[in-house]
Backbone as numpy.savetxt, mean C-alpha at the origin, in Angstrom:
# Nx Ny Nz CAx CAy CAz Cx Cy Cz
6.76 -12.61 -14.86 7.87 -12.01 -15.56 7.43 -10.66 -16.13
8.23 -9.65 -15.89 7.92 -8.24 -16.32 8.50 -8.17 -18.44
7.55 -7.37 -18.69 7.94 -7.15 -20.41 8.56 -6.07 -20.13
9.47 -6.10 -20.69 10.25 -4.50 -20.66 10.25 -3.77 -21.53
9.60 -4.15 -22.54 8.76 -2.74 -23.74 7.55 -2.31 -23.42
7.60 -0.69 -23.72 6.61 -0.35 -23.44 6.27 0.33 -21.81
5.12 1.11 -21.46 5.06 1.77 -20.40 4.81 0.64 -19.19
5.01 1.31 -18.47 4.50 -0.10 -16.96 3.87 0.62 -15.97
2.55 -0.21 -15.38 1.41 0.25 -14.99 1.92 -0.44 -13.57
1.79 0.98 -12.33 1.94 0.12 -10.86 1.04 0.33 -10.28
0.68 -0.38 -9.48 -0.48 -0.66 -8.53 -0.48 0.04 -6.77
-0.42 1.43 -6.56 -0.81 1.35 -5.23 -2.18 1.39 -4.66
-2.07 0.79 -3.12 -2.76 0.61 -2.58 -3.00 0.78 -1.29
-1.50 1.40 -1.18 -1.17 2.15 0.51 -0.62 3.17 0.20
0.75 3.61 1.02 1.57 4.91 0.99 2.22 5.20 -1.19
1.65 4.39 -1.81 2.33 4.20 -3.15 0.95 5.48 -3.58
-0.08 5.47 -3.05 -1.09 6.68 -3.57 -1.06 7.57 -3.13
-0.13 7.82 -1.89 0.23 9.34 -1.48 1.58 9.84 -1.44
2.18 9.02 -1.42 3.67 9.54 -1.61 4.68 8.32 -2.77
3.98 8.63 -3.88 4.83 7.03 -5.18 6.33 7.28 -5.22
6.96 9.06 -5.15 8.27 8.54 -5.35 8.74 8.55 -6.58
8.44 8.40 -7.70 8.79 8.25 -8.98 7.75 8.89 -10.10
8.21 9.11 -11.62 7.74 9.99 -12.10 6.48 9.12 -13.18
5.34 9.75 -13.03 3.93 9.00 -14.15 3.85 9.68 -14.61
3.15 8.90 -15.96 2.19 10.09 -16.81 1.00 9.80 -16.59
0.41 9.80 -15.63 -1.25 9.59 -15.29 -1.31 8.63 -14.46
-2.44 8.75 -13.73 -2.72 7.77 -12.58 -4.36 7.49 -12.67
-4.66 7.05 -12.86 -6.17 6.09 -12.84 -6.76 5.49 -11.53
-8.09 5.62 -11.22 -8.74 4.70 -9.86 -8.37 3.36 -10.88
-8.59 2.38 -9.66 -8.19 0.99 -10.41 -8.78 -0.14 -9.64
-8.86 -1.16 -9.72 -9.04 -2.27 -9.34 -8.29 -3.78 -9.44
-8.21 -4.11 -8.29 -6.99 -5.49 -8.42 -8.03 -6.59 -8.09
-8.10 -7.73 -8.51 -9.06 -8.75 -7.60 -8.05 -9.87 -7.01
-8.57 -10.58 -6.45 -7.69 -11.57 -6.18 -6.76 -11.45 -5.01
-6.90 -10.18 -4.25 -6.17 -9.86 -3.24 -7.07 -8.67 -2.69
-6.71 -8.15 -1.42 -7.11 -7.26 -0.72 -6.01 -6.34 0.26
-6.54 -5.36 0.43 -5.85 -4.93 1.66 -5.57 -5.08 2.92
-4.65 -5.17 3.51 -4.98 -5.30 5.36 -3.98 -4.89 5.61
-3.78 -4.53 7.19 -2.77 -4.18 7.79 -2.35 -5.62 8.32
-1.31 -6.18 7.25 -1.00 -7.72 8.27 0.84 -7.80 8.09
1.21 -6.43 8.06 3.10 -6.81 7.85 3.35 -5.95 9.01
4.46 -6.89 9.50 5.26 -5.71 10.74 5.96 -5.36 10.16
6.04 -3.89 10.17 6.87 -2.96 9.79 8.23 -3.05 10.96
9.64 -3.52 10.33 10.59 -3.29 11.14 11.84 -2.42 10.17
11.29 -1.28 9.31 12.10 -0.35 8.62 11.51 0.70 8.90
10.59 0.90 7.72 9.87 2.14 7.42 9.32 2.67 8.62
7.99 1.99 9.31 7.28 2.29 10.22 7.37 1.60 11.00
8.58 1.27 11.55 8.84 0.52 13.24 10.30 0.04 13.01
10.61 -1.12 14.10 11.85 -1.43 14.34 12.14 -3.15 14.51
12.33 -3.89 14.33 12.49 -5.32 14.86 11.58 -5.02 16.65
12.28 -4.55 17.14 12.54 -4.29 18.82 10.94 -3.91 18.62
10.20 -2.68 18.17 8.88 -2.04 18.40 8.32 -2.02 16.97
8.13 -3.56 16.73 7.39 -3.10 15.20 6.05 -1.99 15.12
6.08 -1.82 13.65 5.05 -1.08 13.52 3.94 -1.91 12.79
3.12 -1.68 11.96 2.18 -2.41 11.23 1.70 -1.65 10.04
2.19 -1.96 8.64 1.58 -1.89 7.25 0.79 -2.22 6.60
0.14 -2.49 5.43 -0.92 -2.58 4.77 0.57 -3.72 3.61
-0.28 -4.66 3.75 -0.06 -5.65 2.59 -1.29 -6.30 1.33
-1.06 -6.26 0.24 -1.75 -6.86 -0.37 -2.11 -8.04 0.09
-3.55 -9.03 0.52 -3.30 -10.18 0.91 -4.43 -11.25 0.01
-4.32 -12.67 0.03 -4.78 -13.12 -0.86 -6.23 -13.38 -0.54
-7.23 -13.25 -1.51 -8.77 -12.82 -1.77 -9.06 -11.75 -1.77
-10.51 -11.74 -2.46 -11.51 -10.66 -2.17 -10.86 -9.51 -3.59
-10.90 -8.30 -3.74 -10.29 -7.39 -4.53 -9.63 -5.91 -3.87
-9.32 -4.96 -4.53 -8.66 -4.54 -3.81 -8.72 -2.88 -4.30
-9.38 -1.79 -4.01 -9.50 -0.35 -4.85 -8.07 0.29 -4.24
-7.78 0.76 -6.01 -6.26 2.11 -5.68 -6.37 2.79 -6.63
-5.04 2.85 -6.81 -4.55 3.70 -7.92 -3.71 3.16 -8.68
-3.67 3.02 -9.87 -3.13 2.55 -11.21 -1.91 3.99 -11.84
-0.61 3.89 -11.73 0.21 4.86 -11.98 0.69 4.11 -13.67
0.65 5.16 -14.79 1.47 5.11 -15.96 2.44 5.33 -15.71
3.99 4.56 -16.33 5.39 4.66 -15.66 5.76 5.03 -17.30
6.27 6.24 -17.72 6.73 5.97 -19.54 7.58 4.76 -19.44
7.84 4.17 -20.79 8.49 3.02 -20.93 10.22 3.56 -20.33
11.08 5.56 -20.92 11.96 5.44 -20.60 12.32 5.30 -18.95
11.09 5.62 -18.53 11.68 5.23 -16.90 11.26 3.89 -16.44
11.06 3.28 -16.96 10.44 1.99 -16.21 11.53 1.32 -15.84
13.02 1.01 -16.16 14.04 0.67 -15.19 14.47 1.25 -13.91
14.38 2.52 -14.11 14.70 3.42 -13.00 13.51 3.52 -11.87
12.33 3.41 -11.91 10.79 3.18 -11.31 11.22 1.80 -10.36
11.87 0.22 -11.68 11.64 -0.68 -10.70 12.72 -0.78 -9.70
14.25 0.10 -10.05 14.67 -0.07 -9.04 14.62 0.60 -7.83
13.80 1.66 -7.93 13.32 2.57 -6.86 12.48 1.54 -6.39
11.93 1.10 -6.73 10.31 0.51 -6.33 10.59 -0.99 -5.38
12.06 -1.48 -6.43 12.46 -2.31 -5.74 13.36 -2.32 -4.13
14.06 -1.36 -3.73 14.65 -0.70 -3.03 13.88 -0.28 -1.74
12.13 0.66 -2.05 11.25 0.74 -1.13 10.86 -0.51 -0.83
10.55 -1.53 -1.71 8.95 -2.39 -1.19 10.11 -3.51 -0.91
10.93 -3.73 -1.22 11.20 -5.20 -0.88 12.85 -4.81 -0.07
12.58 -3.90 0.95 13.94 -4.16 1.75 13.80 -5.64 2.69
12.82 -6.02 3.22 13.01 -7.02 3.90 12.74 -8.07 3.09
12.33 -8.26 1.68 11.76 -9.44 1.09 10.15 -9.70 1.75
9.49 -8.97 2.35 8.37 -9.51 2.88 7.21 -9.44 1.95
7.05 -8.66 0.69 6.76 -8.28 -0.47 6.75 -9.07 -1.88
6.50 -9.77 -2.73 6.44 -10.70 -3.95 6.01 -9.58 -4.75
6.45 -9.30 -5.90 6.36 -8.57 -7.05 5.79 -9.37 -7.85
4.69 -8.60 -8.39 3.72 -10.08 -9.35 3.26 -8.67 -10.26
3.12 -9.64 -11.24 2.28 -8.97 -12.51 0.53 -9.13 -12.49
-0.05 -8.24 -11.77 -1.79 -8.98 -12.12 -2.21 -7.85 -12.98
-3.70 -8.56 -12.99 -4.53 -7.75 -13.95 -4.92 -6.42 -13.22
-5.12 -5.08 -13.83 -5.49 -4.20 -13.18 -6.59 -3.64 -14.07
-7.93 -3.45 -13.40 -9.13 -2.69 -14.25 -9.13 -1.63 -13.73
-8.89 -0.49 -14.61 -8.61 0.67 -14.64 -10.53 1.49 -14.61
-10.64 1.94 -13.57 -12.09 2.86 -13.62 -12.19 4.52 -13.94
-13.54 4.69 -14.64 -13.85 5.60 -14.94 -13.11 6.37 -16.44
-12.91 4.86 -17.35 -11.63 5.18 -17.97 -13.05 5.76 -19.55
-12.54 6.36 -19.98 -13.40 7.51 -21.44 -13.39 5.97 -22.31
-12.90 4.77 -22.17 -12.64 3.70 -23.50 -13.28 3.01 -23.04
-13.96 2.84 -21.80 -15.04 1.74 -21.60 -14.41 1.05 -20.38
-14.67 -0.37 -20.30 -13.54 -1.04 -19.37 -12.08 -1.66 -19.78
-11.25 -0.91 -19.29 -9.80 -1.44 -19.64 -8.94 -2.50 -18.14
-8.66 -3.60 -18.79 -7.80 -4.14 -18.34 -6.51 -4.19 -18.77
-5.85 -3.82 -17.42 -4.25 -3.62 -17.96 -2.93 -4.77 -17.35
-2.10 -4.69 -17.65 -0.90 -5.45 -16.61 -0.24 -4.72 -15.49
-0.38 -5.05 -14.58 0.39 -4.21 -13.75 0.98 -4.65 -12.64
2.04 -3.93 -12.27 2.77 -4.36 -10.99 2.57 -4.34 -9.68
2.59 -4.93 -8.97 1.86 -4.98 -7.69 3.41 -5.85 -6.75
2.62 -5.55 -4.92 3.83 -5.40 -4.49 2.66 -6.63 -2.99
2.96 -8.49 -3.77 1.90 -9.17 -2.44 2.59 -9.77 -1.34
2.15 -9.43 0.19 2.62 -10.29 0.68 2.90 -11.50 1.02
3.97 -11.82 0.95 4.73 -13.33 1.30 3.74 -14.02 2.78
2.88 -14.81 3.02 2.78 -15.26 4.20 3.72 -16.00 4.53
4.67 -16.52 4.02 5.43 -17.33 4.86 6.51 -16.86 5.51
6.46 -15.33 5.36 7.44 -14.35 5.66 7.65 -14.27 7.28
8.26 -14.29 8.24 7.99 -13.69 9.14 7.60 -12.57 9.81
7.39 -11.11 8.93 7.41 -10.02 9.40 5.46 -10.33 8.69
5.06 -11.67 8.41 3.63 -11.66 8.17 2.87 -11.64 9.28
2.10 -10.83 9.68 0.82 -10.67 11.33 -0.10 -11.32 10.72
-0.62 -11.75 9.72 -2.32 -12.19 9.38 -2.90 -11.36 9.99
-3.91 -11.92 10.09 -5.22 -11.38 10.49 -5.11 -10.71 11.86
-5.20 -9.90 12.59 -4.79 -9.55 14.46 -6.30 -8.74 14.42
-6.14 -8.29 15.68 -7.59 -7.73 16.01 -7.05 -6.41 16.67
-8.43 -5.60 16.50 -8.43 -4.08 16.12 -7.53 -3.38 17.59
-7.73 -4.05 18.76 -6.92 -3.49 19.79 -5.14 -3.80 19.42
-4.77 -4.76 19.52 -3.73 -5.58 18.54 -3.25 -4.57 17.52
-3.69 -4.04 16.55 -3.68 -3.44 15.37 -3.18 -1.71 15.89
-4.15 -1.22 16.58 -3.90 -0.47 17.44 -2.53 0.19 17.91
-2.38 -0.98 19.18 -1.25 -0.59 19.83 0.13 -0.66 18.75
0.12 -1.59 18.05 1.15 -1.72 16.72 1.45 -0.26 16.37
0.38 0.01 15.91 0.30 1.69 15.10 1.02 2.76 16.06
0.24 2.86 17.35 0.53 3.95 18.01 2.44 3.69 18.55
2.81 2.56 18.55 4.21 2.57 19.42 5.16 2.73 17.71
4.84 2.09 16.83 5.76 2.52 15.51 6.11 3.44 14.87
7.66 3.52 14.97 7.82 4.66 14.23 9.46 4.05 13.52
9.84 4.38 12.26 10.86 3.41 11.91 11.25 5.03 10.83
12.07 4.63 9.89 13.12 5.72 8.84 12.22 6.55 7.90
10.71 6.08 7.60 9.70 7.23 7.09 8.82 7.78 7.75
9.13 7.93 9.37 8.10 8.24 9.94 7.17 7.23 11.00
6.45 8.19 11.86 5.66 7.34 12.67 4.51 6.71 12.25
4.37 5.46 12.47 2.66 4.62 11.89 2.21 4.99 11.98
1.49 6.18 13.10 0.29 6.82 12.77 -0.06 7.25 11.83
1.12 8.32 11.35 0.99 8.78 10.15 0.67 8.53 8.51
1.08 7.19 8.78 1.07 6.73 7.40 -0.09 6.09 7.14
-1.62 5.83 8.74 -2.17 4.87 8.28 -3.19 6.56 8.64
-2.96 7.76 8.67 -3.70 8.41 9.05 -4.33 9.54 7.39
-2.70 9.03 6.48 -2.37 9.52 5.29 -3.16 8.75 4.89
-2.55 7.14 4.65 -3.23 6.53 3.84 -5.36 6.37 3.76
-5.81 6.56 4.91 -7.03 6.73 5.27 -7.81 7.89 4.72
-6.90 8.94 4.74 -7.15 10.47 4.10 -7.64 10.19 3.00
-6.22 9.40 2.01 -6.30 8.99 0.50 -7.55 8.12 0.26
-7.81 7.46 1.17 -8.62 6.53 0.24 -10.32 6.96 0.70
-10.36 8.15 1.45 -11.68 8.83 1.34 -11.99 9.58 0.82
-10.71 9.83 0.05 -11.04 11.22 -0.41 -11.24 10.05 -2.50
-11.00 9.19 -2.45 -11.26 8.16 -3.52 -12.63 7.13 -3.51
-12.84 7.70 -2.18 -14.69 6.90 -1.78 -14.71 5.75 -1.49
-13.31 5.41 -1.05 -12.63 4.16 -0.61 -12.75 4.22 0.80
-13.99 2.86 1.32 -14.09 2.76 3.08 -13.39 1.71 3.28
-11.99 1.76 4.42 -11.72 0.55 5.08 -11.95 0.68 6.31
-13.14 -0.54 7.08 -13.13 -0.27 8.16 -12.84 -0.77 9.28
-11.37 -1.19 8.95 -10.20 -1.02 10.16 -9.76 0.43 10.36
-9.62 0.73 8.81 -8.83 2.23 8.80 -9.86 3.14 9.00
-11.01 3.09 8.90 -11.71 4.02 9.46 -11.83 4.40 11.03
-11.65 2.88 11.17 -12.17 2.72 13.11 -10.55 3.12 13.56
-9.57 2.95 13.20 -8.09 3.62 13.60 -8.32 4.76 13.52
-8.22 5.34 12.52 -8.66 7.40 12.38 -9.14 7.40 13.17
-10.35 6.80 13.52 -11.04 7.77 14.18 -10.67 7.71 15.92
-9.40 6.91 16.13 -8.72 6.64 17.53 -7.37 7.22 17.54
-7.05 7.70 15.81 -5.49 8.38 16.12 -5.66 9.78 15.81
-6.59 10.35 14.83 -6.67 11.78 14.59 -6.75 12.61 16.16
-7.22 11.79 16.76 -7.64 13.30 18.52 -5.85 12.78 18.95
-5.56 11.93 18.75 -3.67 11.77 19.31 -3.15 12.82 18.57
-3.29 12.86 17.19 -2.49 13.86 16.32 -2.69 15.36 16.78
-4.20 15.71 17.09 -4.68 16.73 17.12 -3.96 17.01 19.34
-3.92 16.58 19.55 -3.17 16.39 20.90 -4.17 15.79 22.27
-5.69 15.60 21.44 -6.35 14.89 22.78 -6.09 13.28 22.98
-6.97 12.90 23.97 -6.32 11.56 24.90 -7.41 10.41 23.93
-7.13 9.17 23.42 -7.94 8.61 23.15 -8.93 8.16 24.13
């Protein structure tokens, strides 16, 4: 259950650290545990179609998870969740949960905060689990849905999280098979 006094702290961990959409007063490196990243949702909006899904990054359960921690002021925090609600949960494939977020490199020592986070449903159907890197692949390169083509977003999101000292290495081993596509050579 969300408190509705007071500022509200969101959690990205994909396209929410390069393109959030809504207005903060500060953004923090952060830490989630209890979940991780992967590319395990078919994208059939954003980045693909029912017909040619694409493939997203879902929060999934274990392990922990490095992002970014966004301050929401308290007066926008209605207007944030229904934006927020609107992006992340058009298909329902998404659970809105409150976890703990440890905020890094913070001047007060270690802070743990509440924050909003956006996990996937496995019992969802648009859930892939676990697939393998060729699998993962072809997903990316054929998707393209109402924000754009998958490449892009896993080529963005990869950008972001190196330039945060953040290695994923699915998303590393993708870059380094979609940047020569972008740039116009043949993989």
């Amino acid at each position: 259950m969300l408190d509705r006094s007071g500022d509200l702290w969101v959690f990205g961990y994909g396209s929410l650290m390069w393109r959030p959409g809504f207005p903060f007063l500060e953004q923090r490196p952060a830490i989630l545990r209890g979940a991780h990243r992967s590319l395990c949702v078919y994208s059939h909006v954003h980045r693909g179609t029912p017909e040619r899904p694409g493939l997203v990054l879902g929060l999934d359960q274990g392990g922990s998870c490095r992002g970014v921690a966004f301050r929401v002021a308290a007066a926008e925090r209605e207007n944030v969740l229904t934006y927020l609600r609107a992006r992340e949960q058009v298909t329902a494939v998404y659970r809105e949960i409150i976890a703990a977020l440890r905020l890094i490199d913070s001047s007060d020592g270690e802070v743990i905060v509440p924050g909003l986070a956006y996990r996937v449903d496995r019992r969802h159907p648009q859930y892939a689990g676990q697939l393998d890197r060729e699998t993962i692949l072809r997903l990316v390169c054929q998707g393209e849905g109402i924000s754009g083509h998958n490449r892009d977003y896993v080529i963005n999101t990869h950008a972001h999280l190196a330039a945060l000292g953040i290695h994923d290495p699915v998303l590393d081993w993708l870059a380094e098979r979609l940047i020569p596509v972008e740039m116009g050579e043949n993989i």
